[in-house]
TIFIMAR-679043 format. One record per residue (C-alpha): residue in three letters; z, y, x. Coordinates in Angstrom, 1 decimal, decimal comma. Example, Ala and Ser with C-alpha at 12.3 -4.5 7.8 and 13.67 -1.06 7.14 Angstrom:
rest=ala&w=7,8&v=-4,5&u=12,3
rest=ser&w=7,1&v=-1,1&u=13,7
This chain:
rest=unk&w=67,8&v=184,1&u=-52,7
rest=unk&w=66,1&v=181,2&u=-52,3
rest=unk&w=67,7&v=179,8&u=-48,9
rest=unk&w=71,2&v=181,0&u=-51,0
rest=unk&w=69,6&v=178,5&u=-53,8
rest=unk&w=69,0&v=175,9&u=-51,9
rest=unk&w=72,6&v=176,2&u=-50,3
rest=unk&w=74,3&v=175,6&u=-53,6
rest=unk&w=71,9&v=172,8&u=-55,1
rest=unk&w=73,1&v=171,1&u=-51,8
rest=unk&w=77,0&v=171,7&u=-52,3
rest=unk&w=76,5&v=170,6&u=-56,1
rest=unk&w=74,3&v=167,5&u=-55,7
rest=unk&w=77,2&v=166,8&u=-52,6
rest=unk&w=80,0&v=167,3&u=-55,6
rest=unk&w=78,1&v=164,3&u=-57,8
rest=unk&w=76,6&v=167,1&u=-59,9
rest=unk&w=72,7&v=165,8&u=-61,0
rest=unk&w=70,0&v=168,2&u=-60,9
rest=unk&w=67,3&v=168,0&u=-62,9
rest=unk&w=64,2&v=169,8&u=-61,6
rest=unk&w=60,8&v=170,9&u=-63,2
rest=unk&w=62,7&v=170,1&u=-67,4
rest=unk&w=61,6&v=172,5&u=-69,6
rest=unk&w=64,3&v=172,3&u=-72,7
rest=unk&w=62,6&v=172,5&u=-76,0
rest=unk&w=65,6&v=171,9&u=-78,3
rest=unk&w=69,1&v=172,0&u=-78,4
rest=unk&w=71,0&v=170,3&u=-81,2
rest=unk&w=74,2&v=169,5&u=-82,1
rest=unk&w=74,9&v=166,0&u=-82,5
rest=unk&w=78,7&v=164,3&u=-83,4
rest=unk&w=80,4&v=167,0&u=-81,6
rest=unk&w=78,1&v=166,9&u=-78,7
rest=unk&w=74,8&v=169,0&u=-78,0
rest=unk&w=71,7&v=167,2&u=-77,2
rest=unk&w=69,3&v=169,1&u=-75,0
rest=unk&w=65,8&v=167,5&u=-75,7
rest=unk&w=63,0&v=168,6&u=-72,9
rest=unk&w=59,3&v=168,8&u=-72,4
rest=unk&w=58,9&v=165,5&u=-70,7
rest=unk&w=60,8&v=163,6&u=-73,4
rest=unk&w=64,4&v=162,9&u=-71,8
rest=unk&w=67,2&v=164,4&u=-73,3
rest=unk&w=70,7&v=165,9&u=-71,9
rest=unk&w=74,2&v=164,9&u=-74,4
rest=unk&w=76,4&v=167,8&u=-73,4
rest=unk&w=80,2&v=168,8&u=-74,6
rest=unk&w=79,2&v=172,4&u=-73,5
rest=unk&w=75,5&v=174,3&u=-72,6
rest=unk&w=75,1&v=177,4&u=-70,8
rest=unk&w=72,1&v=179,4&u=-71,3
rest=unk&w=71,7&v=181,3&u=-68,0
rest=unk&w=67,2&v=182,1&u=-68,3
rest=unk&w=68,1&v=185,9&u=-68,2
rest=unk&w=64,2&v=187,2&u=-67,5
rest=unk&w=62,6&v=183,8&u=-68,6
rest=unk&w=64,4&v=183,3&u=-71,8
rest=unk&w=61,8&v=182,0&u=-74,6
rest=unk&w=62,7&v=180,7&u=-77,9
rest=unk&w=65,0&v=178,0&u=-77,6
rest=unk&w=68,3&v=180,0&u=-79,1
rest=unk&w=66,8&v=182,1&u=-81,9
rest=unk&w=66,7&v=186,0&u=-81,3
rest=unk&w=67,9&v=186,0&u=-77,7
rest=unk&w=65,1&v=186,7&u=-76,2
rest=unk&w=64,5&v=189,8&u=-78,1
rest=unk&w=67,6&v=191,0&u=-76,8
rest=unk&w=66,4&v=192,2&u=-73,5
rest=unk&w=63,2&v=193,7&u=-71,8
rest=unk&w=61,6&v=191,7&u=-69,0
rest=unk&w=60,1&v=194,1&u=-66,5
rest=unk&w=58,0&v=192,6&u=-63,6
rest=unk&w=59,7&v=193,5&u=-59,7
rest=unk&w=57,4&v=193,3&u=-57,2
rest=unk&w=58,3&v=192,9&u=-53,1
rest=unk&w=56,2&v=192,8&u=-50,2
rest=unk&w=56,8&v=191,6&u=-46,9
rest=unk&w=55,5&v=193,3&u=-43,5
rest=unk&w=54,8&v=190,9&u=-40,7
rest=unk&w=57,5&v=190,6&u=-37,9
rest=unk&w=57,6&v=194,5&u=-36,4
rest=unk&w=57,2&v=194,5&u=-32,8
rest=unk&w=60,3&v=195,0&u=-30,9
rest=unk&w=59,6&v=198,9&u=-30,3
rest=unk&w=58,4&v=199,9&u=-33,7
rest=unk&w=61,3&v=197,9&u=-35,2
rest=unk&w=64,2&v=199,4&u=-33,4
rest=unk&w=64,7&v=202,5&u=-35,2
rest=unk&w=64,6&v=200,7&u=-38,5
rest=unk&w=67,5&v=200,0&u=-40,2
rest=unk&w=69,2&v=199,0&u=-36,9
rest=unk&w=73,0&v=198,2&u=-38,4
rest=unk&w=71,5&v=195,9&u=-40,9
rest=unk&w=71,8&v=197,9&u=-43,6
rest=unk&w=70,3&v=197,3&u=-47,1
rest=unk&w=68,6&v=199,9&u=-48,9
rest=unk&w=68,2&v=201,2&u=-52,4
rest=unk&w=67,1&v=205,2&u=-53,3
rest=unk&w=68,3&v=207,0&u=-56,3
rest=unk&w=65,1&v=207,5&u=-58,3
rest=unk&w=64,0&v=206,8&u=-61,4
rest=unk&w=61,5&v=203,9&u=-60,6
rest=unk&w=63,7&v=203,0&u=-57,7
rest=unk&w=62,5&v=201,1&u=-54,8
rest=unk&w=64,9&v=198,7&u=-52,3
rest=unk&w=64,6&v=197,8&u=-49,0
rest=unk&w=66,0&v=195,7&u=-45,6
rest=unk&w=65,0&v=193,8&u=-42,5
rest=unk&w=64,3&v=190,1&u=-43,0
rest=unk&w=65,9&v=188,0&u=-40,4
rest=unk&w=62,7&v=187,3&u=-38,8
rest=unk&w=62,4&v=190,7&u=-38,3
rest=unk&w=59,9&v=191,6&u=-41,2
rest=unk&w=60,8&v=195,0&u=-43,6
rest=unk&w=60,5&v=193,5&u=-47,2
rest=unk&w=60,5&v=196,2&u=-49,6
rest=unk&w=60,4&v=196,1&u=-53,7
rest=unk&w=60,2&v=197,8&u=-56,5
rest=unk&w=59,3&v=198,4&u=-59,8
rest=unk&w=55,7&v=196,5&u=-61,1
rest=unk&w=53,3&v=196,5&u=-63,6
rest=unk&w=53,8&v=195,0&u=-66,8
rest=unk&w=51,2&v=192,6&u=-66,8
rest=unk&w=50,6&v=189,5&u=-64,3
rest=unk&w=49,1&v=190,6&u=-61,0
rest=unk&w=45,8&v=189,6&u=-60,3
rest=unk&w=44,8&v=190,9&u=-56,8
rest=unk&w=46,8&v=192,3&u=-53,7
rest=unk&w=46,4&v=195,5&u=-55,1
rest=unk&w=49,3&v=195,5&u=-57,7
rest=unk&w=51,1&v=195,9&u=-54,9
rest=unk&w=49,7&v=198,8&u=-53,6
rest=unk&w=52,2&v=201,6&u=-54,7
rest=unk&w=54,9&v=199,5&u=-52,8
rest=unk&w=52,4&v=199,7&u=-49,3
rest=unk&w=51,9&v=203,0&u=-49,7
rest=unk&w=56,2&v=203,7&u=-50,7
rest=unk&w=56,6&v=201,6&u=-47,1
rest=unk&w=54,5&v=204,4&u=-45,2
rest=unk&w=55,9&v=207,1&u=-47,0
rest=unk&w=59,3&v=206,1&u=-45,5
rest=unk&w=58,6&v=204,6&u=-42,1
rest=unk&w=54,7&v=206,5&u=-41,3
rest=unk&w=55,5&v=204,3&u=-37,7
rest=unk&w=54,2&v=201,1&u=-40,3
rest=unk&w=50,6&v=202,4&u=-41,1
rest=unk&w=49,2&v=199,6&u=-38,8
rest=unk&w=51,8&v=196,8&u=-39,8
rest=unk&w=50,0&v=194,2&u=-41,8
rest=unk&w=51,7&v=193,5&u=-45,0
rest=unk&w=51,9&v=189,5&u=-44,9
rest=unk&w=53,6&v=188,2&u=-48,2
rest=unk&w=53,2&v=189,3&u=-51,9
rest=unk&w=55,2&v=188,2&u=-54,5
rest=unk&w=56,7&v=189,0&u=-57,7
rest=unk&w=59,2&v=187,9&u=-60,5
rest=unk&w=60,9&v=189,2&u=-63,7
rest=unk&w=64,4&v=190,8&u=-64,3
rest=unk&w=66,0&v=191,1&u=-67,8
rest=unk&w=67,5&v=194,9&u=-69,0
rest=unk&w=69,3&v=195,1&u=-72,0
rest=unk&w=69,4&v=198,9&u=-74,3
rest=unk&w=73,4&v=199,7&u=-72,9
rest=unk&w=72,5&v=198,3&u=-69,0
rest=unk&w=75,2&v=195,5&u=-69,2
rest=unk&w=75,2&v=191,7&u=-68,8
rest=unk&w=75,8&v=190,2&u=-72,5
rest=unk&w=77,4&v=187,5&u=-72,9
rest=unk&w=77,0&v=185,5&u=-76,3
rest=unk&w=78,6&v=182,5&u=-77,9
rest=unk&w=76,6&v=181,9&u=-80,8
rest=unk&w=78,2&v=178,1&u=-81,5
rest=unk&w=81,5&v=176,6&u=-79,7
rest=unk&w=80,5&v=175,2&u=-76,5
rest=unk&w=77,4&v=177,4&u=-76,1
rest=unk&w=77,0&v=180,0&u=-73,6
rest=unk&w=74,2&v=182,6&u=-73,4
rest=unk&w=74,3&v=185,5&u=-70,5
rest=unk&w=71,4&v=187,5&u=-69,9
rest=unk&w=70,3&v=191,4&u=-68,7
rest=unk&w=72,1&v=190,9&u=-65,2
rest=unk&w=69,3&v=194,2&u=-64,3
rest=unk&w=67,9&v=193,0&u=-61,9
rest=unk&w=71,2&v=192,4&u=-59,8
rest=unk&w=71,5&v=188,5&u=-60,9
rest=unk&w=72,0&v=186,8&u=-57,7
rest=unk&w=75,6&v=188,4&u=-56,6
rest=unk&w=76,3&v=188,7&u=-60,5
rest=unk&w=75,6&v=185,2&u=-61,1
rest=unk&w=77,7&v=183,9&u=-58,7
rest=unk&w=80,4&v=185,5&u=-59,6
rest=unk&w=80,3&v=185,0&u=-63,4
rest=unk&w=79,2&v=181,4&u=-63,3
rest=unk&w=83,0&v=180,5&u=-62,2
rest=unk&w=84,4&v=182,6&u=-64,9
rest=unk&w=82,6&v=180,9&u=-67,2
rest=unk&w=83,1&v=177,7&u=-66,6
rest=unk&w=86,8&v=178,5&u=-66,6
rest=unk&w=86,2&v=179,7&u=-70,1
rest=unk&w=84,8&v=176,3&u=-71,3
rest=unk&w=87,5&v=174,6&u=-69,6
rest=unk&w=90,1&v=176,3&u=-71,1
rest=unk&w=89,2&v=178,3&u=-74,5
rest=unk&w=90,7&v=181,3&u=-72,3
rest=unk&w=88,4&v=184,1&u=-73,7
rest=unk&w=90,5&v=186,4&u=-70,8
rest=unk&w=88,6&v=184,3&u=-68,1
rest=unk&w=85,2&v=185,9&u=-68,9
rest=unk&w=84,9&v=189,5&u=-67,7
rest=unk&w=82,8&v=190,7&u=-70,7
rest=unk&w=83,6&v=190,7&u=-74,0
rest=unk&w=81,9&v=188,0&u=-76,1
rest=unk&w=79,3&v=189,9&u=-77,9
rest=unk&w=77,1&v=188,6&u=-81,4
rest=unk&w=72,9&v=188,0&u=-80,7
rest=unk&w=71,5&v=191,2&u=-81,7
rest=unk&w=68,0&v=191,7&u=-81,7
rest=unk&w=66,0&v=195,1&u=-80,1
rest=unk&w=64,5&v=196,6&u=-83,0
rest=unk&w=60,6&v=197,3&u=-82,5
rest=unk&w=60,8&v=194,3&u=-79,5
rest=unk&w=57,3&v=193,5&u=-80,5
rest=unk&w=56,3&v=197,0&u=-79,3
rest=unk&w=58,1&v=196,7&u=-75,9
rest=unk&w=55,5&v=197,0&u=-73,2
rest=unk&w=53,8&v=200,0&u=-75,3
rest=unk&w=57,0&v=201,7&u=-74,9
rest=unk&w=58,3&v=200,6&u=-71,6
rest=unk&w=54,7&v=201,5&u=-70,1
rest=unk&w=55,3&v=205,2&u=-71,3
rest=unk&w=59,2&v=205,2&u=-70,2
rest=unk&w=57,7&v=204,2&u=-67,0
rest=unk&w=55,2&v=206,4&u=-66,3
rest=unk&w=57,4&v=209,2&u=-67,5
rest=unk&w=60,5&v=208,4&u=-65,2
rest=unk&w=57,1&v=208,2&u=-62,0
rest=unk&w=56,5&v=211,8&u=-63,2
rest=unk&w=60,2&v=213,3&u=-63,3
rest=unk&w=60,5&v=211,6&u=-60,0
rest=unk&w=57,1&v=213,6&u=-58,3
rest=unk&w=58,3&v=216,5&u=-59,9
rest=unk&w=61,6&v=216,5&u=-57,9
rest=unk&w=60,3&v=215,1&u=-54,4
């Protein structure tokens, strides 16, 4: 995702588009027809249309949206390079991997020849390598061959999931887009939806978006997520040991 990231910053800033890194937006506000996006640092953004697209890291700038969706953590790890020998009976077409569990976990081979795998995480911030410990030992459950593979890269970040599973899309003033709870399948959804989008914009053409425009509506209870997703989550680990 990230090398697929940079790729398209490059195409836009090539198309005259300007990027504006490191801006947190702090208001938006509509001003003679036009909305005015006021950030962090001071500078402000005069925009005929605004596209809300924080899924996971939505905060409070559109009232009630982010209490629309639960952020759960995913965590991936990284092995270092597997020696030629180890690494040919892994995955050797390339393939990309996800189970059918509960508390699924997802795999592939880096191009560097490293098997990164994720999964589900904790709900709070990780604060040592061994948040990621259920992931290790998920990597020698599948491939026992790894037991004496260092694990070279940690990392983490958040996907949004919304009650029904579905990407909402909301248009809570003309000319302002919100689309969040891509469950954790945002990069390929993304991409695809951010044309249709902007199509809609351009055009008024509610046929060019692919979900139905849908009102804000709050998760009741949102304050009280993590209680309940913690249980949900350790229930679904259970059901899944059961059936192993």
């Amino acid at each position: 995702p990230l090398a697929y990231t940079v790729e398209v910053a490059r195409v836009t800033a090539a198309a005259g588009v300007g990027i504006a890194e490191r801006q947190k937006v702090v208001k938006l506000a509509k001003d003679a027809g036009l909305w005015r996006i006021s950030t962090e640092s001071g500078a402000e953004v005069r925009a005929r249309a605004v596209v809300l697209a924080t899924n996971a890291y939505t905060d409070g700038v559109l009232p009630g949206l982010a209490r629309t969706i639960v952020p759960l953590h995913s965590f991936q790890i990284a092995t270092a390079p597997l020696p030629a020998d180890v690494g040919a009976g892994i995955l050797p077409g390339g393939q990309a991997v996800s189970d059918s569990r509960r508390i699924l976990v997802y795999y592939r081979r880096s191009a560097d020849g490293r098997l990164v795998l994720g999964g589900r995480g904790r709900m709070a911030l990780p604060s040592s390598a061994a948040d990621w410990a259920h992931l290790e030992r998920a990597l020698i459950r599948l491939y026992p061959a790894l037991a004496g593979v260092a694990i070279e890269k940690r990392w983490f970040g958040r996907v949004a999931m919304t009650p029904d599973h579905l990407p909402h899309v909301h248009e809570p003033e003309k000319g302002l887009l919100a689309v969040v709870g891509c469950q954790g399948r945002g990069v390929g959804l993304m991409s695809a939806l951010g044309k249709r989008m902007a199509s809609y914009l351009a055009s008024g053409d509610a046929r060019q978006l692919p979900f139905p425009l849908s009102p804000i509506r709050p998760i009741p209870f949102h304050a009280f997520r993590q209680v309940g997703v913690a249980a949900t989550i350790a229930w679904y680990r259970m059901l899944d040991a059961l059936e192993r």
